[in-house]
TILOVO-552665 format. One record per residue: residue in one letter; residue number from 1; x negated, y negated, z of N, C-alpha, C, CB in turn. Coordinates in steps of 0.02 Angstrom, whole numbers, plus 50000, padded with zeros to 5 digits. Glycine has a CB too. Example, Ala and Ser with C-alpha at 12.3 -4.5 7.8 and 13.67 -1.06 7.14 Angstrom:
// TILOVO-552665
   r     k   n.east   n.north    n.up   ca.east   ca.north   ca.up   c.east   c.north    c.up   cb.east   cb.north   cb.up
   A     1    49340     50284   50390     49385      50225   50390    49340     50165   50390     49435      50224   50452
   S     2    49358     50112   50354     49316      50053   50357    49355     49998   50394     49296      50030   50286
This chain:
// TILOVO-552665
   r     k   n.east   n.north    n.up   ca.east   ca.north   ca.up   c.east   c.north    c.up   cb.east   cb.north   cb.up
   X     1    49959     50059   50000     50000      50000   50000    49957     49937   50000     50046      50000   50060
   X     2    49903     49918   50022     49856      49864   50052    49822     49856   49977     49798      49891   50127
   X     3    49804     49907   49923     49777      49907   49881    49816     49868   49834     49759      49963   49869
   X     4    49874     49904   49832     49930      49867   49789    49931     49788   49795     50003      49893   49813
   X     5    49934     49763   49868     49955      49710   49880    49889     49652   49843     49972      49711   49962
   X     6    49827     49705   49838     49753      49665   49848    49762     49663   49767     49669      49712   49891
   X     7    49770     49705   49719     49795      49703   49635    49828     49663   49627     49830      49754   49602
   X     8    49905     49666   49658     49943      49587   49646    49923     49527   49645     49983      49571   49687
   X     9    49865     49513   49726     49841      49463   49729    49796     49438   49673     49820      49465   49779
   X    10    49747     49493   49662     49710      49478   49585    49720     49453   49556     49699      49504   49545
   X    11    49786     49488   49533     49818      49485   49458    49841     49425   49437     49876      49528   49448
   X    12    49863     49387   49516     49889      49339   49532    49846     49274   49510     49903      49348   49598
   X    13    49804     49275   49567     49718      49226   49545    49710     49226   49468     49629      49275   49577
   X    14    49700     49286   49455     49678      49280   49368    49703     49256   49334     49672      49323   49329
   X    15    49761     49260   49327     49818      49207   49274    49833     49129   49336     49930      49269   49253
   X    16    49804     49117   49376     49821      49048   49406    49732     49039   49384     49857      49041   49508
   X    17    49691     49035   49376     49625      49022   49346    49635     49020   49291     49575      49061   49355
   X    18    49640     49061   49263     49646      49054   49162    49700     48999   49138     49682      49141   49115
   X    19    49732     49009   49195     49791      48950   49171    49770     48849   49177     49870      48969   49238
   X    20    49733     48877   49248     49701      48806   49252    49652     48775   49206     49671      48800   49308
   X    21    49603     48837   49186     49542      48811   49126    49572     48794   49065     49485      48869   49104
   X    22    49609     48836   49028     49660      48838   48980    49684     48734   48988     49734      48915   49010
   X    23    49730     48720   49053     49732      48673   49048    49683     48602   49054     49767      48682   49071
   X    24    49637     48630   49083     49585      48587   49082    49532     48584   49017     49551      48604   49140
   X    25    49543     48614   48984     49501      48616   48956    49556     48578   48861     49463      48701   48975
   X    26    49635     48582   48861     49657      48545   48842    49649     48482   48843     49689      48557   48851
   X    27    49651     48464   48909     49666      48370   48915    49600     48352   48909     49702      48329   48999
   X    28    49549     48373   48920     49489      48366   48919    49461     48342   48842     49463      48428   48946
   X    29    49486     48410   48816     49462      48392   48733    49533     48360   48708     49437      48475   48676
   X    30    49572     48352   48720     49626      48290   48712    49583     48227   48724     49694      48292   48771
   X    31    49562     48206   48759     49511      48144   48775    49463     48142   48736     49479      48142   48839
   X    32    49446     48193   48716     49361      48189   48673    49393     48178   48609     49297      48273   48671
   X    33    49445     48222   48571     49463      48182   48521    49488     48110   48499     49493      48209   48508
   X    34    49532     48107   48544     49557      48030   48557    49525     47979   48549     49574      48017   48611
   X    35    49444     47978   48605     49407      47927   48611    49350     47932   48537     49374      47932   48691
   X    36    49341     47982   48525     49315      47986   48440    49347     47967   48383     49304      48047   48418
   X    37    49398     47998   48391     49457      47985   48302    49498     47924   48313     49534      48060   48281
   X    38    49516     47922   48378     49577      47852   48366    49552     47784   48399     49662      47868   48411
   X    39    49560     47803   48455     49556      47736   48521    49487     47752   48559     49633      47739   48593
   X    40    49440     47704   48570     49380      47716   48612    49393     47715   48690     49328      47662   48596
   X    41    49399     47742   48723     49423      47750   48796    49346     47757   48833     49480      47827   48809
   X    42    49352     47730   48899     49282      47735   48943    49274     47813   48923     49288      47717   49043
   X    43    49209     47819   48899     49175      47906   48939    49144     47885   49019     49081      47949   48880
   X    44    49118     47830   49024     49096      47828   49085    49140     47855   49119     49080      47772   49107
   X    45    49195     47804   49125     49268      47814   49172    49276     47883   49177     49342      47782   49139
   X    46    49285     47913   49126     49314      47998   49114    49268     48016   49156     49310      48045   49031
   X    47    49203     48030   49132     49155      48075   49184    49151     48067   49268     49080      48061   49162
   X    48    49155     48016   49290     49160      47983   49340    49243     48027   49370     49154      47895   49318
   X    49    49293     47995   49368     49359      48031   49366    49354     48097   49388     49387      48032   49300
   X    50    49345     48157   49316     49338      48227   49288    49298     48252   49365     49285      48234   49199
   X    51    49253     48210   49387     49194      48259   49427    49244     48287   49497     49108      48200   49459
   X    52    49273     48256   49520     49313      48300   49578    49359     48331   49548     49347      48263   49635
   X    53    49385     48362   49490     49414      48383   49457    49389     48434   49460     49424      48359   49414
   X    54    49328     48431   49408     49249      48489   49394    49248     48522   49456     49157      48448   49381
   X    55    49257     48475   49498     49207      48526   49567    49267     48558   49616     49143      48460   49633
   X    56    49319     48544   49587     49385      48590   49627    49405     48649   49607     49450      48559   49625
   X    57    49394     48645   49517     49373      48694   49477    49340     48755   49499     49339      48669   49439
   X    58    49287     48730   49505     49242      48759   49521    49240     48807   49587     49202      48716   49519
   X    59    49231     48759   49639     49257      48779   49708    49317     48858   49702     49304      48697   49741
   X    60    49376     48823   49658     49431      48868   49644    49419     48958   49624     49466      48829   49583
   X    61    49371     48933   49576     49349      48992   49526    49300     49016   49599     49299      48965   49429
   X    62    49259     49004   49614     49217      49049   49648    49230     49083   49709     49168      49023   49658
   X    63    49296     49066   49741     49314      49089   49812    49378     49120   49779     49323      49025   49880
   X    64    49431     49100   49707     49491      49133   49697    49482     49198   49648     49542      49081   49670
   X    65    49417     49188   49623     49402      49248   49558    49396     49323   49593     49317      49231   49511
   X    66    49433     49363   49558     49452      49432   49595    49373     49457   49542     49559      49480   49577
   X    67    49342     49504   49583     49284      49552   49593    49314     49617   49556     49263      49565   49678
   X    68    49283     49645   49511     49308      49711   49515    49235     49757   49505     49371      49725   49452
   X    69    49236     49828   49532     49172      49870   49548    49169     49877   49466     49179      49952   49606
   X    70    49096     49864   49441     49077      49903   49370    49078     49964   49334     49032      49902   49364
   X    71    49065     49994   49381     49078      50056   49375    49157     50094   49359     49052      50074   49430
   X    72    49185     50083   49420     49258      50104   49412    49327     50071   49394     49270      50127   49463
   X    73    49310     50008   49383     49346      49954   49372    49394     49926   49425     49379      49967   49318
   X    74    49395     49962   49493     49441      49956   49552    49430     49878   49584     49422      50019   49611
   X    75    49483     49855   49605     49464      49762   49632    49414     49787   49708     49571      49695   49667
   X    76    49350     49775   49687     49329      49769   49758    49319     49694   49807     49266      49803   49754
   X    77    49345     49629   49773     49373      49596   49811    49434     49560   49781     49328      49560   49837
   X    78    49473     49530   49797     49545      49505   49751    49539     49429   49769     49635      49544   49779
   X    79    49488     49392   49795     49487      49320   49807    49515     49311   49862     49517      49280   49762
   X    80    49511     49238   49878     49573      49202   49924    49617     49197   49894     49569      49139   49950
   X    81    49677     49177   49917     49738      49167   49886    49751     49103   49867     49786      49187   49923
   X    82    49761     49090   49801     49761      49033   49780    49844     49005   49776     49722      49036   49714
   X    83    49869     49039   49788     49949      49011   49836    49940     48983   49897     50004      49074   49860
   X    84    49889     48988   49938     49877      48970   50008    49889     48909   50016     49815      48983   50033
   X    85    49929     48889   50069     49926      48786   50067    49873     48771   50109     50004      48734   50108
   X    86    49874     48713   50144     49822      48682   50142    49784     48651   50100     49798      48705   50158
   X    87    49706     48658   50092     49626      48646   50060    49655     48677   49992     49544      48695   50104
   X    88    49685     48720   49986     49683      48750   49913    49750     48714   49873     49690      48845   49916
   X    89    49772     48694   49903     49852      48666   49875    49820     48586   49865     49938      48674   49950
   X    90    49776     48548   49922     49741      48481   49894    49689     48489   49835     49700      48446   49954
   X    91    49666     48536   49821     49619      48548   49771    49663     48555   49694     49575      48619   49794
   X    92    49711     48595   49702     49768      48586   49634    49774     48506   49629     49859      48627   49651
   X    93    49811     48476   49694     49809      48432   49689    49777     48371   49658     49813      48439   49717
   X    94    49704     48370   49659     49654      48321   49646    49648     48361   49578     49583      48310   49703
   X    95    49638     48410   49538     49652      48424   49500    49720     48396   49447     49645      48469   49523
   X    96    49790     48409   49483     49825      48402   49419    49835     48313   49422     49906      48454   49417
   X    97    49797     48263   49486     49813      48214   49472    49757     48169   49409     49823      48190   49538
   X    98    49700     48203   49403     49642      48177   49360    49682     48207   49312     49558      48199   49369
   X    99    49714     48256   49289     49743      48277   49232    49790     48210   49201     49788      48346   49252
   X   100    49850     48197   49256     49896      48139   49254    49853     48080   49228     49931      48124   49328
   X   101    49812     48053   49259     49748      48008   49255    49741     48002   49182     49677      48041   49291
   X   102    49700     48068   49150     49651      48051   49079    49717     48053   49034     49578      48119   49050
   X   103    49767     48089   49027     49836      48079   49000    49859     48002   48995     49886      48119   49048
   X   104    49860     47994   49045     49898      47930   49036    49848     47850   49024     49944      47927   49111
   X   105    49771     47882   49023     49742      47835   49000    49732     47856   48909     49674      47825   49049
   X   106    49745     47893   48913     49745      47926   48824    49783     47893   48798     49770      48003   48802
   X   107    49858     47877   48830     49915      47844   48793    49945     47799   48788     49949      47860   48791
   X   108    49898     47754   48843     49918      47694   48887    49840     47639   48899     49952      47732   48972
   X   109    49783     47649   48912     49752      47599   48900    49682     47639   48960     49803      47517   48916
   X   110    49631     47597   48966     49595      47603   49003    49618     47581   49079     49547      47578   48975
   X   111    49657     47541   49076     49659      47521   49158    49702     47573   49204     49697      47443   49169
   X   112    49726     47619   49169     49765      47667   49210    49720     47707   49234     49819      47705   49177
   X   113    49648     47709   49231     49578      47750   49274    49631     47732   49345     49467      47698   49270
   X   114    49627     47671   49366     49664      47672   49413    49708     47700   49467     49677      47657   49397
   X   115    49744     47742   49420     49785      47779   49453    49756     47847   49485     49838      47790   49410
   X   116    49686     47864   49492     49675      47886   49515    49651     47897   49587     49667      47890   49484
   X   117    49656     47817   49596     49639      47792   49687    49709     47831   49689     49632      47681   49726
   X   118    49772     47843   49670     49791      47885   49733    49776     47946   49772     49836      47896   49726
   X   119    49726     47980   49761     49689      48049   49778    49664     48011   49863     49606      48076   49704
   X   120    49623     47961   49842     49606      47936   49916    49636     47886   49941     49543      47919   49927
   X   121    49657     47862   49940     49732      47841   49970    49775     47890   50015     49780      47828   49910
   X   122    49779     47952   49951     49809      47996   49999    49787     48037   50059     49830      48033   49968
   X   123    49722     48054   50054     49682      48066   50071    49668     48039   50158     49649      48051   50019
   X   124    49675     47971   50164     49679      47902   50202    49738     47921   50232     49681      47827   50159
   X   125    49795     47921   50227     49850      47922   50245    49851     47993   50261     49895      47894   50202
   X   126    49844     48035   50268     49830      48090   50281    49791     48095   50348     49802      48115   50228
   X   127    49735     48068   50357     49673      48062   50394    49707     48021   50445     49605      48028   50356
   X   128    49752     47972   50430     49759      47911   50480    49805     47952   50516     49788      47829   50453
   X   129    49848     48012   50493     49909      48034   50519    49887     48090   50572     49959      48059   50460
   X   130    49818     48126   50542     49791      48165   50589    49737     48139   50665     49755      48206   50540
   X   131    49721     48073   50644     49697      48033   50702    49765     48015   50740     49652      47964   50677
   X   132    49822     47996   50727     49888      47978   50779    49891     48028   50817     49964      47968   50747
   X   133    49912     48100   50782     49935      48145   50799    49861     48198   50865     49964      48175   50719
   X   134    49803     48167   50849     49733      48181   50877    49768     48123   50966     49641      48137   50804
   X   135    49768     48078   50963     49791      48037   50999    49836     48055   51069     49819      48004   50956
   X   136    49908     48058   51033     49930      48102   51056    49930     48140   51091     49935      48115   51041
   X   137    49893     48185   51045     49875      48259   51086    49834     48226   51161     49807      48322   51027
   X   138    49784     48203   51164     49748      48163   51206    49764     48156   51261     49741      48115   51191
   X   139    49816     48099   51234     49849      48065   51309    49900     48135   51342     49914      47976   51286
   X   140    49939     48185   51306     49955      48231   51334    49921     48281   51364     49981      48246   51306
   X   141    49854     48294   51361     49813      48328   51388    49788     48270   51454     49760      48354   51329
   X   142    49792     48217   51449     49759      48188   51506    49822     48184   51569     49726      48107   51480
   X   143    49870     48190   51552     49930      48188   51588    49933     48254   51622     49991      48175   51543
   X   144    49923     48333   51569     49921      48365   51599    49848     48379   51660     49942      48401   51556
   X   145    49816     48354   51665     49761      48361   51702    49740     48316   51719     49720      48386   51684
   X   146    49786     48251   51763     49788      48223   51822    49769     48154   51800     49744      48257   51875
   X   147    49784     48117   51757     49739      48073   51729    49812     48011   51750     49705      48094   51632
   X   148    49792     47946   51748     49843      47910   51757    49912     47927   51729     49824      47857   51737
   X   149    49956     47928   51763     50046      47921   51756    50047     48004   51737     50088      47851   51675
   X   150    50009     48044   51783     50023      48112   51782    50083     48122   51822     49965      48152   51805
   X   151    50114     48172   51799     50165      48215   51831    50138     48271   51840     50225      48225   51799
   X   152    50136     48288   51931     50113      48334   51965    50115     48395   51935     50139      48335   52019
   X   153    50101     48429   51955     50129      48516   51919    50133     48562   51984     50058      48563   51852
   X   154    50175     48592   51981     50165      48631   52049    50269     48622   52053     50094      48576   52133
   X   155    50293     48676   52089     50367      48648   52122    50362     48587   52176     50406      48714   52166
   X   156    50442     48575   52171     50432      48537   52237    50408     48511   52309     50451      48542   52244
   X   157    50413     48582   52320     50385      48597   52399    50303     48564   52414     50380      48694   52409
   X   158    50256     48594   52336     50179      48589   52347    50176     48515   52315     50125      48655   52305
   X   159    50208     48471   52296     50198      48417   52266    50222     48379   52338     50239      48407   52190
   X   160    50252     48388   52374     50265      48349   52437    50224     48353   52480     50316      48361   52468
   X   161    50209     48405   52493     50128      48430   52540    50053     48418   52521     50121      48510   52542
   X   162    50071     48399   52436     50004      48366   52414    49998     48291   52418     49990      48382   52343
């Protein structure tokens, strides 16, 4: 049964990888034609952009790519799961937004590079939400362990005698 589940997962990874290069590797040479045959668009910009793209890619492929033994062809590892949320769901992320990005500077102008500050932006807002919530936690840990405007712990009886 565990084997089965570890094949699915594979099978799974492999067509969510091929699917991503496949698309990356569209918009990509969508841009290279574009900025050659029609409209000159930054390459700077692009390369600049593309690189946290490249390197999520990348990242993706080397921890989601299923292993199989040479010999017998059996998965001897099936990846991480590239369904997983979290780190792997922000990495699609920063991915399909540089996608949105070189698209819409293809058809729309150079200043829409732009739109790619929302990655850190989001990023920011994210961070600021995990410092509140860090906070928080804080002052509730200092409460529980006696720190100003604590509430005792103990029943009644030992909170009167203390």
């Amino acid at each position: 049964m565990a084997q089965k589940a570890r094949k699915d997962q594979a099978r799974s990874n492999a067509a969510a990888l091929n699917n991503l290069h496949i698309g990356s590797a569209a918009v990509n040479g969508l841009f290279i034609l574009f900025h050659y045959f029609f409209k000159t668009r930054s390459l700077f910009w692009w390369f600049l952009v593309s690189i946290p793209g490249f390197a999520c890619q990348f990242t993706l492929e080397r921890t989601g790519r299923p292993r199989y033994d040479p010999a017998s062809g059996a998965v001897r590892s099936s990846g991480e799961d590239l369904a997983a949320q979290g780190l792997t769901e922000y990495m699609f992320d920063v991915i399909w937004v540089t996608w949105a990005t070189v698209v819409l500077v293809i058809f729309f102008g150079n200043w829409f590079w732009l739109t790619w500050v929302l990655v850190p932006a989001f990023g920011a807002y994210k961070g600021f939400g995990l410092m509140g919530a860090a906070k928080q936690l804080g002052a509730l840990n200092g409460m529980a362990t006696g720190g100003e405007g604590a509430v005792p712990v103990g029943n009644r009886k030992q909170r009167r005698a203390a």
